[in-house]
C-alpha positions as CSV (number, residue, x, y, z in Angstrom):
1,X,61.9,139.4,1.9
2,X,64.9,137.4,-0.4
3,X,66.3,134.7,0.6
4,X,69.6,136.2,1.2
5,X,68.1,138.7,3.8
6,X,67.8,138.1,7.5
7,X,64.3,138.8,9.0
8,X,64.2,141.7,10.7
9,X,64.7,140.3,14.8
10,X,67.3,138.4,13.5
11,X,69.1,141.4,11.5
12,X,68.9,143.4,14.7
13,X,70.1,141.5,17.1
14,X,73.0,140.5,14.9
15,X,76.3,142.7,15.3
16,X,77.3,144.4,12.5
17,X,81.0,143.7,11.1
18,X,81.9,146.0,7.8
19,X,83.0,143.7,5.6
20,X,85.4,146.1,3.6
21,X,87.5,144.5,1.0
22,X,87.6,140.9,0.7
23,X,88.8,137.8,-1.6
24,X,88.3,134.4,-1.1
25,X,89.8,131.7,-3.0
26,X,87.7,128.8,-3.1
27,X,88.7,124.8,-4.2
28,X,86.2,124.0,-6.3
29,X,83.2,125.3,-8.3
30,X,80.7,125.0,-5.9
31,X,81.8,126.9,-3.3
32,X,83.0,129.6,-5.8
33,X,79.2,129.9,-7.2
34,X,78.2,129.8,-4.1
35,X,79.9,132.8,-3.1
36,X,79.8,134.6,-6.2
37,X,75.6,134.5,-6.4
38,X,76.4,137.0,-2.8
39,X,78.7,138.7,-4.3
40,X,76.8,139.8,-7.0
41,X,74.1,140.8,-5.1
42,X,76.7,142.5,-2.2
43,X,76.5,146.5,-3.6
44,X,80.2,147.1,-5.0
45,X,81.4,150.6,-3.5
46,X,84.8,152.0,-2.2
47,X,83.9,150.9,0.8
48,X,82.8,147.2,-0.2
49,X,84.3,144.6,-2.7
50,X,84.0,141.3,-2.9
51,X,86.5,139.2,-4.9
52,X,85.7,135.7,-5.1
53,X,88.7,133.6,-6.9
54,X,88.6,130.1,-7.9
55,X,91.9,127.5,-7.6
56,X,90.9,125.9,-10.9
57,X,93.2,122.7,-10.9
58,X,91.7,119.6,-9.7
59,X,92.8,120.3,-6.1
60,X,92.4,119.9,-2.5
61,X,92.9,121.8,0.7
62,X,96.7,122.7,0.0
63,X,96.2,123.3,-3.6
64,X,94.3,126.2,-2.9
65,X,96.7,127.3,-0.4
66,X,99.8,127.1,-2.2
67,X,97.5,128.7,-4.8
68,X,96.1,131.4,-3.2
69,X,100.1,132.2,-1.7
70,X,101.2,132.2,-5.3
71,X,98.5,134.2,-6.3
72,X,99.3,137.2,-3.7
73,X,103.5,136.7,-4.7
74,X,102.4,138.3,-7.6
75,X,103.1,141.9,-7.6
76,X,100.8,143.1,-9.4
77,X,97.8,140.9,-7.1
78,X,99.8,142.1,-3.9
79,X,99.6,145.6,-4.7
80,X,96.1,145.5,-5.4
81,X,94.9,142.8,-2.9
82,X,97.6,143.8,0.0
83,X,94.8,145.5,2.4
84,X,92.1,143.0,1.9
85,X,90.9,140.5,4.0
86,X,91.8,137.3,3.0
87,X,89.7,134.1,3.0
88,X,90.4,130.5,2.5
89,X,87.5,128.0,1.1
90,X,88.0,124.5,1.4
91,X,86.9,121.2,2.8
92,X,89.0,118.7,5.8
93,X,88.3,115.2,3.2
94,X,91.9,115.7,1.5
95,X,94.6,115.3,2.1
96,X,95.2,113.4,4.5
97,X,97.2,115.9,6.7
98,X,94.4,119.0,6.0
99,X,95.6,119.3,10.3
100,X,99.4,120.8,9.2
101,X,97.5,122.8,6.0
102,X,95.0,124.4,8.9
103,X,98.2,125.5,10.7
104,X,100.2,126.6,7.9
105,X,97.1,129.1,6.6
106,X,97.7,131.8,9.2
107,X,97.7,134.5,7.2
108,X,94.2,133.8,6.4
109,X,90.6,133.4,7.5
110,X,89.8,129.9,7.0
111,X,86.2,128.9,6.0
112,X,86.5,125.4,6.1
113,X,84.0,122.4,6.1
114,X,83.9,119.5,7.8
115,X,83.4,116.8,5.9
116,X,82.6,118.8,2.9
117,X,81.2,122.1,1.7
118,X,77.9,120.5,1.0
119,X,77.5,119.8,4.9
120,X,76.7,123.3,4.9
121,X,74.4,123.2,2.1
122,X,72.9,120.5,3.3
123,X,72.3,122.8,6.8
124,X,69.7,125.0,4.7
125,X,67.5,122.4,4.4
126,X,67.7,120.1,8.1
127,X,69.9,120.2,11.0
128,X,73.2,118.0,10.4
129,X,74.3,117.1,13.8
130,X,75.8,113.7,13.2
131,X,78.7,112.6,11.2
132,X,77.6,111.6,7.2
133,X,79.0,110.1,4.4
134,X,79.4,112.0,1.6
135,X,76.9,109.5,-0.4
136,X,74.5,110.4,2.5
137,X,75.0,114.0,2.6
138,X,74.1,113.8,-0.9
139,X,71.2,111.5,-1.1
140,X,69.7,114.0,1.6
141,X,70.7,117.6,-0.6
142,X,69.0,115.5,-3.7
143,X,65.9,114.9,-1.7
144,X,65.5,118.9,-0.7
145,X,65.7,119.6,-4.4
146,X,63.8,119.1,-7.8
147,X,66.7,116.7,-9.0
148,X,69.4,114.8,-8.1
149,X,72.0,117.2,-6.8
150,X,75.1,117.9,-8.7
151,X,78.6,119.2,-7.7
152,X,80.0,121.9,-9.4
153,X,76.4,123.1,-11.0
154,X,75.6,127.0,-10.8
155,X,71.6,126.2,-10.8
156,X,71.6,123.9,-8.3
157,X,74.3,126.5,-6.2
158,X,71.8,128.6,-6.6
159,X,68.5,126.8,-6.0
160,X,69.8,125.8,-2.8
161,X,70.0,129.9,-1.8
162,X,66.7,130.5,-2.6
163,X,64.6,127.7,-1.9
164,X,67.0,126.6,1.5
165,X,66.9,128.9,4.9
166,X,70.3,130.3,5.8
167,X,69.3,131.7,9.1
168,X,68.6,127.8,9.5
169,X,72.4,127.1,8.4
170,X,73.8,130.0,10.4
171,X,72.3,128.8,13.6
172,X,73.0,125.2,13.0
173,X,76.9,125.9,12.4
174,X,77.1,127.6,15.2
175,X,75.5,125.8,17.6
176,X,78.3,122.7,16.6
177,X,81.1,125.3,16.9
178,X,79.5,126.1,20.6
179,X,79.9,121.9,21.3
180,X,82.9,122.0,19.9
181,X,83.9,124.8,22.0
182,X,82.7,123.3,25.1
183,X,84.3,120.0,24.2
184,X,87.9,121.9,24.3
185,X,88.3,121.3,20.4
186,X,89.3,123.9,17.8
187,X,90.6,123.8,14.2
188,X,94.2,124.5,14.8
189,X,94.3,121.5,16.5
190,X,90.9,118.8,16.0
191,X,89.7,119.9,12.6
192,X,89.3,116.2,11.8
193,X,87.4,115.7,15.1
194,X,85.2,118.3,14.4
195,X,83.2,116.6,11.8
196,X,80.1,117.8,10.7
197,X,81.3,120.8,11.1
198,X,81.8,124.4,9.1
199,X,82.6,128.3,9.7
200,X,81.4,129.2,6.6
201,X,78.5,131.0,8.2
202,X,80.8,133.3,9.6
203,X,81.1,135.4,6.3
204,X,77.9,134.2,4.8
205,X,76.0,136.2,7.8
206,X,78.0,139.3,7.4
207,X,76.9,139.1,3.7
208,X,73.2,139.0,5.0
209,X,73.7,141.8,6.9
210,X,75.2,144.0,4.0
211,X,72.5,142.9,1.6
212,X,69.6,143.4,4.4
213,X,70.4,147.0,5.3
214,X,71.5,148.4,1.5
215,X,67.5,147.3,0.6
């Protein structure tokens, strides 16, 4: 079985959501290889299409939003990209006000990470239930891998997919979202509380689910 395909309990007990048509604009090269090693594997059909789009200015949480706005105000992106679902990829450690950016992305699905996208990454190797620096969170990723880890690097992006367990990192996001949950907290109005924290295994499970059953 790959590494990007749930085990068969797992793929039947999870509900299936047709993905459809989707883009997601990401902040920064990681998260974009991240996504794109799915994507590429995700079969592309009139049914399915996965767009991922990268803001590529030195940027932070509202850079990709005013980016990915400016990016549908273009006619010729909003008539093509009108009926898909839109994502947002970014992480809550800038600026300092990612709260009124949170509130101001409705029109989107937001995928965010709490501190940063490598809490996430760091989820397919150990459970991340405590609050880490981003020094720590990278000493630990560096320790899961052959060398020292490195942002923005497709083969390490990509060594973390196959040699990490995402049903691992899917399980472990969502059991913080539960305690968030049951703590009263939400994004739209604790997103710096919730820290560690992501909902990027929303999508990222979905994705499994496509791969697993087109195999």
């Amino acid at each position: 079985m790959g590494r990007t395909q749930l085990s068969p309990q797992r793929l039947s007990a999870t509900k299936k959501v047709n993905i459809g048509h989707v883009i997601i604009f990401c902040e920064g090269k990681t998260e974009k290889y991240y996504f794109d090693y799915f994507a590429g594997i995700i079969k592309k059909n009139k049914y399915t299409d996965v767009e991922v789009i990268l803001e590529t200015a030195n940027g932070n949480a509202r850079t990709v939003l005013n980016y990915a706005n400016e990016f549908m105000a273009d006619e010729e992106h909003n008539r093509k990209f009108s009926a898909y679902g839109k994502y947002l990829v970014f992480d809550c450690d800038d600026p300092p006000d990612v709260q009124a950016v949170v509130l101001a992305a409705g029109g989107y699905e937001l995928l965010v990470s709490n501190y940063l996208f490598e809490t996430w990454l760091l989820m397919h190797f150990e459970d991340v239930e405590e609050r880490l620096s981003k020094r720590e969170i990278y000493r630990r990723l560096s320790a899961h891998l052959h060398n020292s880890y490195s942002k923005g690097h497709r083969g390490k992006t990509r060594e973390i997919v196959q040699n990490g367990n995402i049903e691992k990192a899917i399980d472990n996001a969502r059991a913080l979202e539960k305690r968030y949950i049951a703590e009263g907290k939400s994004i739209l109005a604790d997103v710096k509380e919730m820290n560690p924290f992501t909902r990027v295994y929303e999508l990222i499970e979905q994705f499994m689910v496509e791969i697993s059953e087109d195999q």
